[in-house]
C-alpha positions as CSV (number, residue, x, y, z in Angstrom):
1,X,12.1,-25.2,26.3
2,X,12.4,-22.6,28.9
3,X,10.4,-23.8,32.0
4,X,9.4,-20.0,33.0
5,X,7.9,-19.3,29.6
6,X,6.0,-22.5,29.7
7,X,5.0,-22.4,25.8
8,X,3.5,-18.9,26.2
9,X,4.1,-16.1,23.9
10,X,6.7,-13.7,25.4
11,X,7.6,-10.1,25.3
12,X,11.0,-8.9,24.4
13,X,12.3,-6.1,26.8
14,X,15.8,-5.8,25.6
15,X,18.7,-7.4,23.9
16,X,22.4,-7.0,24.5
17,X,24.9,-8.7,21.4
18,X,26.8,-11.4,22.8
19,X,29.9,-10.0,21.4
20,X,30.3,-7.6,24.5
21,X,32.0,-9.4,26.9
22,X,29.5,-8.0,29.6
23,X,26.4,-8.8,27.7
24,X,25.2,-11.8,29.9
25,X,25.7,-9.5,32.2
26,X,24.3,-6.6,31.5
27,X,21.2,-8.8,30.2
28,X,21.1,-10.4,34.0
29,X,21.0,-6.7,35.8
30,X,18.2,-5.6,33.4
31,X,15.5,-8.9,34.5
32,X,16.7,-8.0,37.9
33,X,15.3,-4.3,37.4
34,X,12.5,-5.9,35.9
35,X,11.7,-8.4,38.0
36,X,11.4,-5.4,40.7
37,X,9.3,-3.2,38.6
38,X,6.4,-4.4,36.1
39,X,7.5,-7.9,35.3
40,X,8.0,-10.7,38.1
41,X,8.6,-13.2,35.7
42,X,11.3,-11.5,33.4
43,X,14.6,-13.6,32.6
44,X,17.2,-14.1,30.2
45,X,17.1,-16.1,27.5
46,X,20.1,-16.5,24.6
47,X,19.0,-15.9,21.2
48,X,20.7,-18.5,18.9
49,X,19.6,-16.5,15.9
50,X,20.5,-12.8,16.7
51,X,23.6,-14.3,19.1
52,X,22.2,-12.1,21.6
53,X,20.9,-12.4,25.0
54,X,17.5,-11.4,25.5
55,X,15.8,-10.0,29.0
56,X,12.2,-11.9,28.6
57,X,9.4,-11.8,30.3
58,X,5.8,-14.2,29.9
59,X,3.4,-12.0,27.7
60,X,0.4,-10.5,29.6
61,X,-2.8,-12.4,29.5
62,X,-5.4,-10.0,28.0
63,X,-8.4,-9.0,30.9
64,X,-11.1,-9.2,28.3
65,X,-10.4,-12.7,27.4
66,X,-11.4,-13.5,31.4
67,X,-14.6,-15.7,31.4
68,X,-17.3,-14.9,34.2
69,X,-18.9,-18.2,35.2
């Protein structure tokens, strides 16, 4: 289990095939962006079933579901 995602759901922001031999790369560069930008918490994760590598980030918790004690 991947210790950033912490069993929650996660967005997908982009996947490179692992046959390129720059895909892990590529895949690294692209978190890095998006760590900068919108998502802090975006990674790379390898996709056993596509045989991919996958630029992740932890999904959004939704506002509305905020309670106000």
């Amino acid at each position: 289990m991947c210790t950033s995602c912490r069993g929650r759901e996660r967005t997908v922001l982009d996947t490179f095939p692992a046959e390129s031999s720059r895909a892990n790369d590529r895949a690294e560069w692209i978190a890095g962006e998006q760590r900068a930008a919108e998502h802090p918490e975006a990674h790379v994760h390898f996709d056993l079933d596509r045989d991919a590598f996958t630029v992740v980030a932890p999904a959004e918790l939704d506002n509305e579901m905020e309670i106000n004690l």
